[in-house]
C-alpha positions in Angstrom: 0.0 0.0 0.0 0.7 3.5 -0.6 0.9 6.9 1.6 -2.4 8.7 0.8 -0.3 12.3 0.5 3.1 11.4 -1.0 2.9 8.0 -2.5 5.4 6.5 -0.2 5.4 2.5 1.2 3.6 1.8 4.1 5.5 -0.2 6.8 3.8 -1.8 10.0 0.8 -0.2 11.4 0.5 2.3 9.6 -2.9 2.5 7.4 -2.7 6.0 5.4 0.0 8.1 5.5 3.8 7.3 6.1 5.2 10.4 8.2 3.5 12.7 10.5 4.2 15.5 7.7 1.9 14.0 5.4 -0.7 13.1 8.4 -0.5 16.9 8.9 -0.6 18.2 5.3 -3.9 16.0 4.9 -5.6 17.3 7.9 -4.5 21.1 6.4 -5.9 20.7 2.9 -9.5 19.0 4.8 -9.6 22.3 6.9 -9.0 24.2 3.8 -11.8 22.2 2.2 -14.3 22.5 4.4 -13.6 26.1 5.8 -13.2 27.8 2.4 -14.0 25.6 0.1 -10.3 25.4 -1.7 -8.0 23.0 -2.6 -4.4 23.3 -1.4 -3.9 23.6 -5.1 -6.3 26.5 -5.6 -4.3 27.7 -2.5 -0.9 27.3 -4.7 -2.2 29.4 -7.7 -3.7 32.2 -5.6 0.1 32.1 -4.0 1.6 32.0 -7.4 -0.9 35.0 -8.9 0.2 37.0 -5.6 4.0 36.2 -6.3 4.4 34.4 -3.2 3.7 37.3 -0.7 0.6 39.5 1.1 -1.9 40.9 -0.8 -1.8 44.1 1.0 2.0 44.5 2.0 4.1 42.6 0.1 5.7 40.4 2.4 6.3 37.5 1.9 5.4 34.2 4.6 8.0 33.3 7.5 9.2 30.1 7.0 7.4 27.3 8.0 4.2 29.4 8.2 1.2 30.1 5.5 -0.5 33.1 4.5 -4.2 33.5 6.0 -7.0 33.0 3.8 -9.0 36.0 3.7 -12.8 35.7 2.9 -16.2 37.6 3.4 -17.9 35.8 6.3 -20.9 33.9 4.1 -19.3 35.4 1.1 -16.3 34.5 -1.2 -12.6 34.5 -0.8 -10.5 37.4 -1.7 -7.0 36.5 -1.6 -4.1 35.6 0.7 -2.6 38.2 3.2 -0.1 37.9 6.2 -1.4 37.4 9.6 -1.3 41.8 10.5 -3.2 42.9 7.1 -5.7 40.3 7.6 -6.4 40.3 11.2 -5.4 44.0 12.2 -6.4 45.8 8.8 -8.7 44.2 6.9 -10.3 42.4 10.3 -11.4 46.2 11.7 -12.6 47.4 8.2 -16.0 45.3 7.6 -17.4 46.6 4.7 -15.5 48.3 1.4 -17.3 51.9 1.7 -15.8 52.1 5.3 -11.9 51.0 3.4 -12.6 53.0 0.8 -13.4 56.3 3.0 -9.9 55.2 5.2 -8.1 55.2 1.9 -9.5 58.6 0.8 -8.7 59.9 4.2 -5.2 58.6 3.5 -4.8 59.6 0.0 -6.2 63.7 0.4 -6.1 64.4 4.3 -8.4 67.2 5.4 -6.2 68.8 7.3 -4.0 69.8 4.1 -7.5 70.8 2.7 -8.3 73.2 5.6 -5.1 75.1 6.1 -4.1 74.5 2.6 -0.3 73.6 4.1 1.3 69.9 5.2 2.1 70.9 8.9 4.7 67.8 9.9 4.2 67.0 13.4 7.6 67.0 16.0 6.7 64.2 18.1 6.4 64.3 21.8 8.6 66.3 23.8 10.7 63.7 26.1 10.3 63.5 29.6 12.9 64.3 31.4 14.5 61.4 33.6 14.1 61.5 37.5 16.5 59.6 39.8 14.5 56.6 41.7 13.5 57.8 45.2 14.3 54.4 47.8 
């Protein structure tokens, strides 16, 4: 017999897959399945059409690690995007008008509009260090 996953021999007890990486890549691509309704080879070309990295930033997956799947809840799947875009970005903004008013925000700030100037901001003054009372 051969491993479900890889194609390799079967020795002993075991009954589908021949390493624990295989066990592990099977279990993946069934949670895939059934979450999002994908193949791990639909996966690979979204990857591949992405270059390999974030949709939104660009960067590409630490090693050992996958991009998230990022998906309207009910609704379809958009694309692949680090764990930050898709949980601290695209997670707060729920609906595209709201992304699309934070991108115009970002694109043509009022505050350039209303004093017709960029003012850049210094920072915070720095606090001035105090010896530890005892």
């Amino acid at each position: 017999m051969d491993c479900v996953v890889c194609g390799g021999i079967l020795t002993g007890r075991q009954k589908k897959y021949d390493k624990a990486e295989c066990s592990k890549q099977a279990g993946r691509a069934a949670w895939v399945w059934k979450v999002y309704n994908l193949t791990l080879d639909d996966y690979d070309t979204i990857l591949e059409f992405q270059g390999g990295v974030c949709g939104i930033c660009g960067k590409p997956p630490k090693a050992g690690q996958f991009l998230h799947i990022d998906h309207e809840h009910g609704g379809h799947d958009r694309g692949l995007l680090c764990g930050y875009c898709n949980t601290r970005l695209v997670g707060r903004l729920k609906n595209h008008e709201l992304a699309q008013r934070l991108a115009d925000y970002l694109r043509d700030p009022p505050a350039v509009k209303a004093l017709g100037r960029e003012v850049i901001a210094p920072g915070r003054p720095k606090k001035k260090r105090r010896t530890r009372r005892k």
